[in-house]
N, C-alpha and C positions, 0 to 999 in steps of 0.2 A: 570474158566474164569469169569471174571467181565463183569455185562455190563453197557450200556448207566443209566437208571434207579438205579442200584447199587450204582452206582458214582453222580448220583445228590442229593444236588446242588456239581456243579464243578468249580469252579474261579481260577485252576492252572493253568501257562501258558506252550504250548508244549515244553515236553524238549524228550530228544532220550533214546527211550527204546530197553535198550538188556536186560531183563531180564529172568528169567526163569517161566515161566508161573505157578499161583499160585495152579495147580491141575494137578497133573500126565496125566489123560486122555489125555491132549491137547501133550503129546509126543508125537514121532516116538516110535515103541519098543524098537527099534534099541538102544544104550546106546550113549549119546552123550556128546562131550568132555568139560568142564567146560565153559559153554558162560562167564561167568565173566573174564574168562583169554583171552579168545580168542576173545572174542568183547566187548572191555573197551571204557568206552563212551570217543567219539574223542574229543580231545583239539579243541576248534573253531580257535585257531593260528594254526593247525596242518593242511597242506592241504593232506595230506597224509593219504590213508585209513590202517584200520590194517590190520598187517599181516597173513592172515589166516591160514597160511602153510600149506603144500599138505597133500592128493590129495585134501579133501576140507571139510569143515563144516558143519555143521547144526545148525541152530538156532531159537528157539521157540521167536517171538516178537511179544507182544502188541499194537496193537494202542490205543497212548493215545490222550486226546482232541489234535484238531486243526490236527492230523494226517490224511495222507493220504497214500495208499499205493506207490504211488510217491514219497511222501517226505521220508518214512524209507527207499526204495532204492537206492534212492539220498543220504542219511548219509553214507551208507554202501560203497558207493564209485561207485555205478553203471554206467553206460555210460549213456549219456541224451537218446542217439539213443535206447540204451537196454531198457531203462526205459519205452521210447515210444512205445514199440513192446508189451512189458509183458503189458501193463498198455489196449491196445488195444486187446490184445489176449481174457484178464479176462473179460474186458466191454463187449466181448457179449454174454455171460451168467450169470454174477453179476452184482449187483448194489452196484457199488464202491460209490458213495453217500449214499448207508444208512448204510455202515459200522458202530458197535457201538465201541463204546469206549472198549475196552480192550478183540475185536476180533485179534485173534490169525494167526499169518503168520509162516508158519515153511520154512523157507528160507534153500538151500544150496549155499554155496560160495565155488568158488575156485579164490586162486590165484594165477595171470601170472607169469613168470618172461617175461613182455613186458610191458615198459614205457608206451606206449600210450594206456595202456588197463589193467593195474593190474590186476583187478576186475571184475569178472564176475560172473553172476548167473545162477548157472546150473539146478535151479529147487527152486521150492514154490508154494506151496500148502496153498489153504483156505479152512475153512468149515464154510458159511457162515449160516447155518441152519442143524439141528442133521440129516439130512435123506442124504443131499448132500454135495460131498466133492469138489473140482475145484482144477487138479495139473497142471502146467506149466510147461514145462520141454524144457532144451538147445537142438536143434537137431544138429545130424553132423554139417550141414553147417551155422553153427550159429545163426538159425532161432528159434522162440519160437515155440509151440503148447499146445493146451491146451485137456485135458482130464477130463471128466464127474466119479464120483464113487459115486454109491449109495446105502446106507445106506437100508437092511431090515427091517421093524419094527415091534415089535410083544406088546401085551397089558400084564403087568402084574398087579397083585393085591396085592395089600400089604396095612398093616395096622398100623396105630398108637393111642396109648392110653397116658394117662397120668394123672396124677393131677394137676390144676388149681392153680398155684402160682401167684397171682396176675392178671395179664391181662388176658382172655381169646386169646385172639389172640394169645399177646408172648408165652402163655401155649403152643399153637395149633403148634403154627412153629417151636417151638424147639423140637418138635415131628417130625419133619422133614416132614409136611404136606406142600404143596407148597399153593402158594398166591390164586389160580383158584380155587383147592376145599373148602379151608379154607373159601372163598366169599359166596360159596354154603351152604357153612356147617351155616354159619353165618345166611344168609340168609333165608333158610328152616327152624331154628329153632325161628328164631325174630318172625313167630306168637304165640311163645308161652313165649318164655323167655325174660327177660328184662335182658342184660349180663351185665347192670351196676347194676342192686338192688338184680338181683334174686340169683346170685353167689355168694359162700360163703365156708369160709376154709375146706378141705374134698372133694369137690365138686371133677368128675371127668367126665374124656372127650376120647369118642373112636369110629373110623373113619375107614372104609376102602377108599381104593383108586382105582379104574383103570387108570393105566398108558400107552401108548406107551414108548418103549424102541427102539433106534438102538442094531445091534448085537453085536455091539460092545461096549454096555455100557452105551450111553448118553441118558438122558430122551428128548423125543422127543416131549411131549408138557406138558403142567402143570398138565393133568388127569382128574379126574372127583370121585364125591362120588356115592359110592353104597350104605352105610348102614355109618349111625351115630349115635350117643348116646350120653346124655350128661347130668347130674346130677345136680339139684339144692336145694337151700335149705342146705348144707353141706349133701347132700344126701338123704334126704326128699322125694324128687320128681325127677323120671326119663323120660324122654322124647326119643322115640327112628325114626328114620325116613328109609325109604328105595327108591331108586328110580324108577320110573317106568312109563309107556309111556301106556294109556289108548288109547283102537284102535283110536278111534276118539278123540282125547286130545293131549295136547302137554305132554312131557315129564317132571317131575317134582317130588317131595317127598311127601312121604304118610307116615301115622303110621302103627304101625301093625293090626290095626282096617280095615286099607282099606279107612282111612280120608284122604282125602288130607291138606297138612299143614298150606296151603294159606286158612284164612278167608276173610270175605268180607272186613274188617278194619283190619291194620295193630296193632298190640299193641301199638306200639310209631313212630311216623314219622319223628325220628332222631335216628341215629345211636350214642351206646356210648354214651346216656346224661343222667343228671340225673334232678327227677322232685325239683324245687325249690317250689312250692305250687301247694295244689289241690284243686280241685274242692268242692265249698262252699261257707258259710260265713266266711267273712276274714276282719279287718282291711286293707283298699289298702295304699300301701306305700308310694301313690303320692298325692290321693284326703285328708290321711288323715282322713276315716270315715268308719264303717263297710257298706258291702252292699255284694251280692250274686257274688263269685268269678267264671265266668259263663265256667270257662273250667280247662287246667293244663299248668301249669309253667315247659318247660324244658330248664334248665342251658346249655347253650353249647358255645363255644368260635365264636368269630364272623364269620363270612365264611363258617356257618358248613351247607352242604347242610340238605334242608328238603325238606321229601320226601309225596306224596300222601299215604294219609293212606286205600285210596280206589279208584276201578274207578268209574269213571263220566264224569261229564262237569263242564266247569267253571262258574258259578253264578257271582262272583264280581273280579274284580279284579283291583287293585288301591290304593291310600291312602284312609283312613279312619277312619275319627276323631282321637281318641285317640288310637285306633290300629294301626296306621302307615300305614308301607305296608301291603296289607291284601289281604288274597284269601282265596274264598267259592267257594266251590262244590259241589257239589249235587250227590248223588249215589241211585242206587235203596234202594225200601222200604221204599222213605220216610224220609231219613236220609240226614244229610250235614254234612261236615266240614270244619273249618274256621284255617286259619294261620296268626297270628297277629305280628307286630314288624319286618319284614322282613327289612333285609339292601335293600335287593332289590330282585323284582320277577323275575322269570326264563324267558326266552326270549319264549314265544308264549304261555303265559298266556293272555287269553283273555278271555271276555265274550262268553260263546258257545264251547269252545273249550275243545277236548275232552282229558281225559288223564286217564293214567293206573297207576295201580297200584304202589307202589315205584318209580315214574317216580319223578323227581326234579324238585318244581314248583317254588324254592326260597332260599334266604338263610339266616342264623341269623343274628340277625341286634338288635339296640332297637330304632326304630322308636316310636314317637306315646309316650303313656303318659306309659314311661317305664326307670326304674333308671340301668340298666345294661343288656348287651345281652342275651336274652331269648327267647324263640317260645313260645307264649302263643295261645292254641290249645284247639279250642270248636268243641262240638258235638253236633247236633243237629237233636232230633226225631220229626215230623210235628210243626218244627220252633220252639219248646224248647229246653234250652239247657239240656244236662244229663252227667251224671259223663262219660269223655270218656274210662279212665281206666275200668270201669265196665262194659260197653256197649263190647270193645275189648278181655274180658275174655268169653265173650257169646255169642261171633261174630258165625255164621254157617259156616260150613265146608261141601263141596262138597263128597259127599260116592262112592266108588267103587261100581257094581251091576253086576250080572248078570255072562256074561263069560268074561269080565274084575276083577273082582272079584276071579274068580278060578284063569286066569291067574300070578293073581299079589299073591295070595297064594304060587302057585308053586315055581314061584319066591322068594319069599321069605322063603321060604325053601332052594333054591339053596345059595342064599345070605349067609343066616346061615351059611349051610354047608360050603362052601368057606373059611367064616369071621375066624374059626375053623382052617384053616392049613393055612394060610394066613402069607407072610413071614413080619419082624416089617420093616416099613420105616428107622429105625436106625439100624438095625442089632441087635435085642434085644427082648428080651421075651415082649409080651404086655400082657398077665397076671398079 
């Protein structure tokens, strides 16, 4: 099934969907009889619903935009009366307002031989989320009722690997790694990797996963990473991470060292960019004259968020001179850093104000004395500037100790062990 996010952007307008749902899951087991023959979209001259012929049907339907569950039992031919019952039965335990786009109705229909009621529906079932199911069902006396099924869940682990064909991301996901670990995975490894410069043909990439599952099959939320890996340089250099929750620390990745991944500065405070100039002497492109190019140049398309490359507080924040929109922070040790060119800063950028780490204080822009969209980004050690690339490869890393330390050994044995019989996310050797 499709959802709301799948389908945007969406600019179609509602038309009537009997189709058969694009993943077996969303069946009955049961075998059910050709929807195309048996619910052919109705002629809008035809006042007449189809004929569903006995005893009665079943049919898997989509909602598409501007649909409601009102409206697809309205096309089907249902009574306004019936429609009002079923529609009040489900409202008080769904929320028929945030249905998404291409949630799934498994309808049964019978029909009368009585004029002023052809059409009725003897049952429909929704499963508005993988753990709960919601069925309605005709009773004797032609009243509706609704009934709760709920779904058991258990965590499975599964693994995918692969080689890096162009994007790291599109690598990741046609591994069949979902959007929530892939964030993480991205995430944990950006203090060390730059995935627009550091990646290179050869390169390879391997993930475990914990999952929730229904018993029945559906993945019940996006998972989570236990252990990642991932190779740069055409294989040069390997970087590997595990997860794990320090008694007193929040939860987060480590190396096999016992480092935690997060330094004090981030390597690059844009996702996905690449540097147009670095830090130096440089001819400027605007003044026309060499003079000391006091930070780096990252190329990104206008909009792209930019993120704190450390926490602090805010120092400046404003226009400023030939940096346009511009923000400095200040972080321990001594150190600042400044965002220059910004279209415009984040809404509670102020002076004093405090912020964490990858938090979004603004976005690319070429304000200020600057010939195309760029984040020009300085570092600054007791108010000099310094290469920020080289400052960010020598950043500190926080160490495990003590019985935190054994703990996350252990663990990382068990990890191992697991990663080893570990079934693929694709049905496939990840060897």
């Amino acid at each position: 099934m499709t959802s709301e996010r799948d389908l945007h952007p969406e600019s179609g307008t509602p038309v009537t969907l009997m189709a058969m749902p694009e993943t077996s899951e969303m069946l009955p087991e049961t075998p059910m009889t050709d929807i195309a023959m048996v619910l052919p979209d109705p002629d809008p001259a035809d006042v007449e619903p189809p004929d569903f012929g006995p005893p009665h049907v079943e049919a898997a339907i989509e909602l598409q935009k501007g649909d409601t569950v009102a409206r697809v039992l309205d096309r089907l031919g249902i009574e306004a009366a019936d429609i009002a019952e079923i529609v009040e039965v489900l409202a008080e335990r769904v929320r028929l307002d945030r249905l998404p786009i291409g949630q799934a109705l498994i309808v049964k229909l019978q029909r009368l031989h009585e004029a002023e009621k052809p059409t009725v529906l003897v049952g429909l079932s929704i499963r508005p989320e993988p753990q709960r199911a919601f069925n309605v069902e005709r009773d004797d006396d032609g009243g509706y009722s609704l009934e709760e099924e709920v779904f058991e869940v258990a965590p499975k682990v599964m693994r995918a690997s692969g080689e890096v064909d162009g994007s790291v991301i599109a690598s990741v996901e046609a591994a069949g790694v979902p959007h929530g670990p892939l964030a993480e995975m991205l995430r944990a490894f950006s203090w060390d990797v730059n995935f627009q410069h550091d990646i290179k043909p050869g390169d390879r990439f391997d993930v475990l996963v914990e999952r929730s599952w229904t018993i029945d099959g559906r993945p019940a939320d996006d998972g989570r990473v236990l252990w990642a890996e991932i190779t740069t340089g055409g294989g040069a250099e390997t970087y590997s991470i595990y997860r794990f929750k320090p008694r007193d620390g929040e939860e987060f990745f480590y190396n096999p060292e016992g480092e935690s991944v997060v330094k004090a500065l981030l390597r690059t405070p844009l996702n996905m960019s690449r540097i147009s100039s670095r830090f130096g002497l440089r001819h400027h492109p605007v003044l026309k004259f060499t003079r000391l190019h006091s930070g780096v140049d990252f190329a990104a398309p206008p909009g792209t968020p930019i993120l704190a490359a450390g926490a602090g507080h805010v120092i400046e924040a404003g226009r400023f001179g030939g940096y346009g929109n511009w923000v400095k922070i200040g972080h321990d040790g001594g150190l600042a850093t400044g965002y220059a060119h910004m279209s415009r800063i984040a809404p509670g950028m102020k002076r004093s104000a405090r912020v964490r780490q990858g938090q979004v204080i603004g976005y690319v822009g070429s304000t200020g004395l600057s010939t195309g969209p760029h984040l020009h980004f300085e570092l600054h050690r007791g108010g000099r500037p310094i290469d920020p690339l080289t400052m960010a490869r020598t950043a500190q890393r926080t160490r495990l100790a003590g019985k935190d330390l054994e703990r996350f050994k252990a663990q990382v044995a068990e990890t191992d062990r697991v990663r080893e019989t570990a079934a693929s996310l694709r049905g496939e050797e990840t060897n």
